[in-house]
Phi, psi and omega in degrees: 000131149242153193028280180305334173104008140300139198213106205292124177256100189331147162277116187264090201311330196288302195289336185284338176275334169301297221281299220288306149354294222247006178267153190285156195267006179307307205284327156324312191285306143328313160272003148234045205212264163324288192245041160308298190332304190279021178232104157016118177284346168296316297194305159300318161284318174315316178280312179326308199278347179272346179285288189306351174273336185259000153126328182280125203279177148323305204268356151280347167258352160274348176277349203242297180310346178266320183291309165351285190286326162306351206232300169260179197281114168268127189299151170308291208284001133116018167276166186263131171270116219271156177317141183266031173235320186201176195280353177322155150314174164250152205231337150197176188251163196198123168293132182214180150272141170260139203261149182260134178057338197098006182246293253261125167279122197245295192226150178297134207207162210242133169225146209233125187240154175274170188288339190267319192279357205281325186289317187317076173345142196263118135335311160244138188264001105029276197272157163337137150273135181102342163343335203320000000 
């Protein structure tokens, strides 16, 4: 704890390499593309070196950060803004409800969907497209 009653939580390398392993390489590339800003530089050489162990070059993670950013909504602080449905960027936004239980529509809300949920058919006509 410090001073303050606070309690600084260490970057724990073992579990960011287990995670960093079992991910998929859209999602490696994403992050270290998109959502460098927000990550740990250890962290980052862990996902480098597993992109490049799996055969993907510089010049493919620098060809995958541009169609990103042509594409997705980028945040001020030079991040991608990821999907309210999974972790992908958001590629657009769309006003829905947020639901009490998933039924009762209690205030409106603005939801930013990525390319897989923006396709995806709405259940309710209700909700946002791509909410699905």
């Amino acid at each position: 704890m410090t001073g303050r009653g606070w309690v600084m939580l260490g970057l724990d390398l073992k579990r960011v390499a287990a995670f960093v392993r079992g991910a998929d390489t859209e999602d490696l590339l994403d992050r270290v593309t998109v959502y460098r800003g927000g990550m740990e530089p250890a962290a980052l050489d862990l996902m480098e070196a597993e992109l490049d162990r799996r055969g993907v070059t510089r010049s493919d993670i620098a060809d995958h950060h541009i169609t990103r950013r042509a594409t997705a909504i980028m945040l001020p602080d030079g991040t991608a803004q990821r999907c309210h449905f999974c972790s992908r960027p958001a590629v657009v936004r769309g006003w829905g409800w947020h639901r009490l239980f998933g039924r009762v529509p209690i205030v409106p809300w603005v939801f930013a969907c990525c390319d897989s949920h923006r396709s995806r058919p709405r259940a309710n006509p209700d909700e946002p497209a791509g909410s699905g």
